[in-house]
C-alpha positions as CSV (number, residue, x, y, z in Angstrom):
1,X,0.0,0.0,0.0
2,X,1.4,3.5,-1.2
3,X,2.4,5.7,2.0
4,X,2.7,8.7,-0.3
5,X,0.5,11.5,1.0
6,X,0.1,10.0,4.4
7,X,2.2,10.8,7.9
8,X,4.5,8.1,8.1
9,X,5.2,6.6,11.6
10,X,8.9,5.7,11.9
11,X,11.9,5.6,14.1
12,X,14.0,8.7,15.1
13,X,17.2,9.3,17.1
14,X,15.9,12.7,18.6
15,X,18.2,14.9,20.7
16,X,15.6,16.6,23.3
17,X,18.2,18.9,24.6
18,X,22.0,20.1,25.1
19,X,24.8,17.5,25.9
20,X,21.8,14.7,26.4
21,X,22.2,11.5,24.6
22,X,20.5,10.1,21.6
23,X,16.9,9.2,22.3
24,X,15.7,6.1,19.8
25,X,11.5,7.4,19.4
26,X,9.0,6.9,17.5
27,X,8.3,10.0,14.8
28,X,5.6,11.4,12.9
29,X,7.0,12.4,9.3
30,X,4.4,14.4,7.4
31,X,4.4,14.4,3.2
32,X,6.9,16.7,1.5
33,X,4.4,19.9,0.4
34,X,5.3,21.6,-3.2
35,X,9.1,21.2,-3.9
36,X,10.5,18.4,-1.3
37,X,11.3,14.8,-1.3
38,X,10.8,12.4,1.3
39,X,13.7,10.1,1.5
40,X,13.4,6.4,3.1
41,X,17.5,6.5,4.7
42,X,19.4,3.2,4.3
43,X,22.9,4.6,5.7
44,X,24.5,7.3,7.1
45,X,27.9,8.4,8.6
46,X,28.4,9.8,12.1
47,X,30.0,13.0,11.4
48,X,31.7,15.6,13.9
49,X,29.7,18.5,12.9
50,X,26.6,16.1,14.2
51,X,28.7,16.3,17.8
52,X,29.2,20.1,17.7
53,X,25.0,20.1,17.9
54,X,25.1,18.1,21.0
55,X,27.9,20.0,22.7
56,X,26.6,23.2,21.8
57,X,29.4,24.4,19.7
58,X,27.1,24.9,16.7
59,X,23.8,26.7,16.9
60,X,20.8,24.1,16.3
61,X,17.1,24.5,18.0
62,X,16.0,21.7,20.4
63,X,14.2,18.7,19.9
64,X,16.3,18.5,16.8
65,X,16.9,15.5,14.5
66,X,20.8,15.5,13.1
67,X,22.8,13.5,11.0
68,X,23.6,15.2,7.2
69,X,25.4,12.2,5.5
70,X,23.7,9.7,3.8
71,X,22.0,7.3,1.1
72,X,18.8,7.2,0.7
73,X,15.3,5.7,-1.5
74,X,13.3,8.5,-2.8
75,X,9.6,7.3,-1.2
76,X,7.1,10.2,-2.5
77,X,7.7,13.5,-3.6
78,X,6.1,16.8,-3.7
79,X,4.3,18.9,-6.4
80,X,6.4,20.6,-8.7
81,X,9.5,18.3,-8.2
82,X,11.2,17.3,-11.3
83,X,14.9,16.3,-10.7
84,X,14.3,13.2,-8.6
85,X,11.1,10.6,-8.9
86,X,9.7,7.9,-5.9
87,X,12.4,4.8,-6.0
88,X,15.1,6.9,-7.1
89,X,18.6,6.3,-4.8
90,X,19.9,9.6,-3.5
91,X,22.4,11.7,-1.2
92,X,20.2,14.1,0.7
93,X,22.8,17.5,0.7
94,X,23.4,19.8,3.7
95,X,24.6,22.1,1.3
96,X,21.7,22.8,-1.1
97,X,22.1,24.0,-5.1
98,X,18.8,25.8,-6.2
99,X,20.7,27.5,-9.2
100,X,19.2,30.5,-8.9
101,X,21.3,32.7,-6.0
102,X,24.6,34.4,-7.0
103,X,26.7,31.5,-5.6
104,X,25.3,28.8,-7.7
105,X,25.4,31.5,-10.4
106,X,29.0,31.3,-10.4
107,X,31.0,28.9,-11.6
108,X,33.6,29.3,-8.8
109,X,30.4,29.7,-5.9
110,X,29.1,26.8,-4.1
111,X,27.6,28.6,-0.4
112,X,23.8,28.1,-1.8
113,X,21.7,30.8,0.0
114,X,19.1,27.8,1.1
115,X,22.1,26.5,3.2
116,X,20.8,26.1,6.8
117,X,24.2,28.0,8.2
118,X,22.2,29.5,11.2
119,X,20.5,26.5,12.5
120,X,16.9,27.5,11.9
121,X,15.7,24.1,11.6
122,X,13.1,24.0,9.4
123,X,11.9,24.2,5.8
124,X,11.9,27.1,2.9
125,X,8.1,27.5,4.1
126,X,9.3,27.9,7.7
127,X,7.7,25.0,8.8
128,X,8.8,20.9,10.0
129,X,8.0,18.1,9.2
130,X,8.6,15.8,12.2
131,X,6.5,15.8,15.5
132,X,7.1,13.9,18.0
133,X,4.9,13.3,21.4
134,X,3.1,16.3,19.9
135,X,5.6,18.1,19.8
136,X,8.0,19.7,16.6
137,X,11.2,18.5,16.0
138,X,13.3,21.0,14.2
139,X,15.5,19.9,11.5
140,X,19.4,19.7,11.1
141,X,21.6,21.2,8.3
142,X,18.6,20.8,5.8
143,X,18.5,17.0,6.4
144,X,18.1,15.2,9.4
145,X,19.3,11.7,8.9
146,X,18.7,10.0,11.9
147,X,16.0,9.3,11.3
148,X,14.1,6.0,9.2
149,X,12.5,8.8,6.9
150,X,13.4,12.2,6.1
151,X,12.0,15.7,4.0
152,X,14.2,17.8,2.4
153,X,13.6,20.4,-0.2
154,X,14.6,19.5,-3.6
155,X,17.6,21.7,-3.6
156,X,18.8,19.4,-0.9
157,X,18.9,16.0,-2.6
158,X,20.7,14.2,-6.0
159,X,20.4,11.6,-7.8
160,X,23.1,8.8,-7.8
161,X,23.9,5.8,-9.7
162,X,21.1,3.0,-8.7
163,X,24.3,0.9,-8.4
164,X,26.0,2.7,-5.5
165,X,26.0,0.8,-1.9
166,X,24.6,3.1,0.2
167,X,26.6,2.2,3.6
168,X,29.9,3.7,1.6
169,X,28.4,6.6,-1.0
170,X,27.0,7.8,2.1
171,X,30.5,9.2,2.8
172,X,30.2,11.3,0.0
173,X,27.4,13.5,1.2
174,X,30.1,15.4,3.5
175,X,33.0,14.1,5.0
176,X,35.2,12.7,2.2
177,X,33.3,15.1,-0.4
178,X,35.0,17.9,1.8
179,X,38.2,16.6,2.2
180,X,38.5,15.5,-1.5
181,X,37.8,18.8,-2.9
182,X,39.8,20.7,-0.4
183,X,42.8,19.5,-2.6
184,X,41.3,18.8,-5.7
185,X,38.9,21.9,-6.4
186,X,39.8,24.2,-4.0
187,X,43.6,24.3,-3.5
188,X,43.7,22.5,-7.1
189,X,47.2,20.7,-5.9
190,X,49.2,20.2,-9.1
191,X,51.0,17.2,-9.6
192,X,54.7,17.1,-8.0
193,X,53.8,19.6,-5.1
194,X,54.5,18.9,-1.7
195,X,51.5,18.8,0.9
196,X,50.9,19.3,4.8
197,X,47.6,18.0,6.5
198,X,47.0,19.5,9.9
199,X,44.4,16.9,11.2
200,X,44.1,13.2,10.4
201,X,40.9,12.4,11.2
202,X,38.3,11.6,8.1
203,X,38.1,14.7,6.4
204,X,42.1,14.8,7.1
205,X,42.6,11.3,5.4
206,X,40.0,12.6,2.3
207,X,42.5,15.7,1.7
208,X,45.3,12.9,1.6
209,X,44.0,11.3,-1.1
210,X,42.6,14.3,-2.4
211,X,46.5,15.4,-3.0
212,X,47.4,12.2,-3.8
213,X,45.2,11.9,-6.9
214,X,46.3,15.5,-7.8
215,X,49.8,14.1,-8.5
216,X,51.3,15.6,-5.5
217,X,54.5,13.4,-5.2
218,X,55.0,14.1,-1.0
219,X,52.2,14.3,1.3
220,X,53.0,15.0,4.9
221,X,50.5,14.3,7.7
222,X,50.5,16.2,10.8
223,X,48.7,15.1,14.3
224,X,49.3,14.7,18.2
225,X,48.1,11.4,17.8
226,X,50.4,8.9,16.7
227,X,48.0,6.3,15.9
228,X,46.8,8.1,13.2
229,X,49.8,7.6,11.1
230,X,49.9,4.2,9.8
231,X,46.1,4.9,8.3
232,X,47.6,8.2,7.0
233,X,50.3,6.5,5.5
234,X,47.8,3.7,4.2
235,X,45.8,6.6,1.6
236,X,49.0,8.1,0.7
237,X,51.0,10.5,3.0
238,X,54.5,9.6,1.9
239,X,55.5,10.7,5.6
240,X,53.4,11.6,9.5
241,X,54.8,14.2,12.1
242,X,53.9,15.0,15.7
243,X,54.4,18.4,16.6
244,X,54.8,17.1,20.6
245,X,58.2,15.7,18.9
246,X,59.7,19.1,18.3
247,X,60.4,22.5,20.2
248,X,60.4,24.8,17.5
249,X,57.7,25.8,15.3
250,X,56.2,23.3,13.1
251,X,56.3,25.6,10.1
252,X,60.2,25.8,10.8
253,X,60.0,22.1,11.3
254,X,58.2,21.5,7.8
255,X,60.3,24.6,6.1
256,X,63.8,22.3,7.3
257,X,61.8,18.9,6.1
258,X,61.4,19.9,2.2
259,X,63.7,22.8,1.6
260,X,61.2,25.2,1.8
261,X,59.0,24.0,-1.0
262,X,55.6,23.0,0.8
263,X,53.1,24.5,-2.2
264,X,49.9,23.5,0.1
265,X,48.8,23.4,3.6
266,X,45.2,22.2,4.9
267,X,43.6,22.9,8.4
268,X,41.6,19.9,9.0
269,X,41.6,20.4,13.0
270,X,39.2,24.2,13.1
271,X,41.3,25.2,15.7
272,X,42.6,29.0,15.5
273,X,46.4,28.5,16.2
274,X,46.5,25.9,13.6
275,X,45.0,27.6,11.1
276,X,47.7,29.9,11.7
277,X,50.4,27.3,11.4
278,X,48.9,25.9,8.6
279,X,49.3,29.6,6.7
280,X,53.2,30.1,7.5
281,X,53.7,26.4,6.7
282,X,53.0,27.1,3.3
283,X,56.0,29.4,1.1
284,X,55.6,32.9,1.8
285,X,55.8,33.6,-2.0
286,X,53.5,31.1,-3.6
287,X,52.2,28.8,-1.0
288,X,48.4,28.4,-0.6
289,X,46.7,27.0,3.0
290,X,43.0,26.0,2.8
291,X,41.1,26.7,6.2
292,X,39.0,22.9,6.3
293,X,38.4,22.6,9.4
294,X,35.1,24.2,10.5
295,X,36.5,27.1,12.9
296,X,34.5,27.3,16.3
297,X,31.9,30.1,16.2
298,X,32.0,32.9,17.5
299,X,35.7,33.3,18.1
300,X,38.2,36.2,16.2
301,X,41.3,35.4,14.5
302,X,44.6,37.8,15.0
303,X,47.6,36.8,12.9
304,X,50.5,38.9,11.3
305,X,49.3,40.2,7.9
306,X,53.1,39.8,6.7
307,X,52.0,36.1,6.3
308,X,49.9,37.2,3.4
309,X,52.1,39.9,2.0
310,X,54.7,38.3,0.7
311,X,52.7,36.3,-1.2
312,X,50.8,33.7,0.4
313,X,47.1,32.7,-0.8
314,X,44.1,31.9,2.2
315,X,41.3,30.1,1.5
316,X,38.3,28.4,3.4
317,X,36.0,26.1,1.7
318,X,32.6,24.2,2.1
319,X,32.0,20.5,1.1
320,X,35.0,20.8,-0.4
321,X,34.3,23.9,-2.9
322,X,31.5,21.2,-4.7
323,X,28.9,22.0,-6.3
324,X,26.2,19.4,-4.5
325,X,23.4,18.6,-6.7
326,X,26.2,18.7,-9.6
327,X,29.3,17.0,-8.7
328,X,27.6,14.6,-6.0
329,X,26.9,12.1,-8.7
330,X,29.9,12.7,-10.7
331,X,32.1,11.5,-7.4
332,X,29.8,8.6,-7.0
333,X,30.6,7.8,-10.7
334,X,34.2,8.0,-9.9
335,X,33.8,5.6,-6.4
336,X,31.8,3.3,-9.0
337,X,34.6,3.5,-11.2
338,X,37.2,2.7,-8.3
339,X,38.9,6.3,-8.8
340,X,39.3,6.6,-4.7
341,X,38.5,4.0,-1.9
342,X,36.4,4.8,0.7
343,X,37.0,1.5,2.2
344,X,39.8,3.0,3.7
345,X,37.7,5.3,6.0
346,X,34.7,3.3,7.4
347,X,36.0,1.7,10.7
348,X,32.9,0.8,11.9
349,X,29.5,-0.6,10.7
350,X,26.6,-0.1,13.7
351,X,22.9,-0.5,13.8
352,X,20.4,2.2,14.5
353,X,19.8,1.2,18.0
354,X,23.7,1.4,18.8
355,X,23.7,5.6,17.5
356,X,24.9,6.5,21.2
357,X,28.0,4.1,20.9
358,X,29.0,5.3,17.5
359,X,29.4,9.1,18.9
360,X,31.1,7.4,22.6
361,X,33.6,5.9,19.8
362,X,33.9,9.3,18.0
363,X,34.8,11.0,21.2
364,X,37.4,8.3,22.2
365,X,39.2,8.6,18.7
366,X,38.7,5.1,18.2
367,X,36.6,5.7,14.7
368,X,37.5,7.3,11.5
369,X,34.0,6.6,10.4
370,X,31.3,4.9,11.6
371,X,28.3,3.9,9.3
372,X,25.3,3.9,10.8
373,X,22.7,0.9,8.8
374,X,18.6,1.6,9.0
C-alpha cells in the first residue's frame, strides 16, 4: 500500500536537549508539500559536525533530528519536483544548489543561500515536518538523517547511480566530499607539489588522497596522535609528524623537512592556532593554505598580515568547494569506477539502536567513520 501522501510513523534518534544523549523514538514524518522529497535513509555516517550540535558548539534548536550524511530511497515527492522521482537512490545535501542565487550562479560559488548556516531548523516554508509526542522537531543542516525517513527540499537532494552501496556513498554527502575537494577543487594541488595536512581524522585522510590523486609526489600528515599515522600512510602520505616531537615551530620544522618547498597546507583540525600554522607552513611567495576545518563560532582570528604579504594565498572552503546537486553524482561515478576507496575510511559498521555508541567511539578517537545501517 502507497504511503505517499500520508504521515509516516517511523523511528527517530531525537536529541531533546543540550549534551543529552541520543533518544531512539517513535516520529511522525508528514508528506513533503510543493518542492520536497521524502527520503526512506538506508545509511549514514556519524559526522563531527553532528557532535558540535550536542555539545553546543554549533547553533541548532531543540528537539532536533541530526545527521547530514547519507544514502537514501526517494519514497514520495512533492508537487512541482522534477529532478528526482519515488524509487530513485539519493544523497540528501546539507549544502543545497537551487541555481538561482549568486553563488550557484558562479562557476567558482558553491555557499547556496538555502544552506541552513544558522540553525533554523526548518523548511523554505518555515515550517517541520517531524512531531514527535506532539511536539516539533526541528531539523538539522537541511536534512536530518537520523531518522528511518526524512523531508528535504529539492535543492537538498541528487540523484546517484542506482548501483552505488549506500553504507559507503553515504560518505560522500560530506566528510570525504570535503576533504577531496579541499585538494582537488579548492587548493587544485598540481602534480609534483609537496602537501601538509594538519588533522588526520576523516576529512584529514579525504584531503590525503585528495592530494594524492592530484599528483602531488609528497604528502605530509600532521597530528598529536600517533596512531593516526599508519592509516595516514595507508591513503598516501609519503611521511606523519607529531608536533609534541619538536620544540620549535612546526612551520620551521616543515620549512627544514622539504627545503622550503611545501606549495599547500590544509587545516583539517578548526582550531585558531592551527589555522595559523597551517598559513606560514605554506612558502611565503607562492604557498596556498586551505582553512578545512570548520573554525569554532563565535571566536576572532589575530595573525600577522606579513603572512599574506609576501605572497601567500588563504582560502576556506565548504564541502570541499563542490557543487552538491552537480558533482555529487559525478564523485559517485568515480567511487563506482574505483577512482578513490572509501573503504579505507569506514571503521565501523553499527545498527540504528547502537547511534549512542557510534558518537562514545567518535569522542574516544577510536573511529574514522562509523556507518550507521537503518
Amino acid at each position: 500500500m502507497s504511503s505517499a501522501g500520508k504521515v509516516i510513523k517511523c523511528k527517530a534518534a531525537v536529541l531533546w536537549g543540550l549534551k543529552q544523549p541520543f533518544s531512539i523514538e517513535e516520529v511522525e514524518v508528514a508528506p513533503p508539500k510543493a518542492c520536497e522529497v521524502r527520503i526512506k535513509i538506508l545509511a549514514t555516517g556519524i559526522c563531527r559536525t553532528d557532535e558540535h550540535a550536542i555539545s553546543g558548539a554549533m547553533t541548532t534548536k531543540f528537539p532536533v533530528i541530526v545527521g547530514h550524511e547519507a544514502t537514501g530511497i526517494v519514497e514520495s515527492i512533492g508537487e512541482g519536483v522534477t529532478s528526482v522521482k519515488p524509487g530513485d537512490k539519493v544523497i540528501p545535501l546539507f549544502l543545497p544548489q537551487c541555481g538561482k542565487c549568486s553563488s550557484c550562479i558562479n562557476p567558482n560559488g558553491n555557499l547556496c543561500v538555502k544552506a541552513d548556516v544558522t540553525g533554523k531548523g526548518v523548511l523554505s516554508d518555515g515550517t517541520t515536518r517531524f512531531t514527535c509526542k506532539g511536539k516539533p522537531v526541528y531539523h538539522f543542516m537541511n536534512t536530518s538523517t537520523f531518522s528511518e525517513y526524512t523531508v528535504v527540499d529539492e535543492s537538498s537532494v541528487t540523484k546517484i547511480d542506482a548501483n552505488a552501496p549506500p553504507e559507503k556513498v553515504c560518505l560522500i554527502g560530506c566528510g570525504f566530499s570535503t576533504g577531496y575537494g579541499a585538494a582537488m577543487k579548492t587548493a587544485k594541488v598540481t602534480p609534483g607539489s609537496t602537501c601538509a595536512v594538519f588533522g588526520l581524522g576523516g576529512v584529514g585522510l579525504s584531503v590525503i588522497m585528495g592530494c594524492k590523486s592530484a599528483g602531488a609526489s609528497r604528502i605530509i600528515g600532521i597530528d598529536l596522535n600517533k596512531s593516526k599515522f599508519e592509516k595516514a600512510k595507508a591513503v598516501g602520505a609519503t611521511e606523519c609528524i607529531s608536533p609534541k616531537d619538536y620544540t620549535k615551530p612546526i612551520s620551521e620544522v616543515l620549512s627544514e623537512m622539504t627545503d622550503n618547498s611545501v606549495g599547500y597546507t590544509f587545516e583539517v583540525v578548526g582550531r585558531l592556532e592551527t589555522m595559523i600554522d597551517a598559513l606560514a607552513s605554506c612558502h611565503l611567495s607562492y604557498g596556498t593554505s586551505v582553512v578545512v576545518g570548520a573554525p569554532p563560532s563565535s571566536k576572532m582570528l589575530t595573525y600577522d598580515p606579513m603572512l599574506l604579504f609576501t605572497g601567500r594565498t588563504w582560502k576556506g572552503c565548504v564541502f570541499g568547494g563542490w557543487k552538491s546537486k552537480d558533482d555529487v553524482p559525478k564523485l559517485v561515478s568515480d567511487f563506482l569506477a574505483k577512482k578513490f576507496d572509501l573503504d579505507q575510511l569506514i571503521t565501523h559498521v553499527l545498527h540504528f539502536k547502537d547511534i549512542n555508541e557510534g558518537f562514545e567511539l567518535l569522542s574516544q578517537g577510536k573511529s574514522i567513520r562509523s556507518v550507521i545501517l537503518m
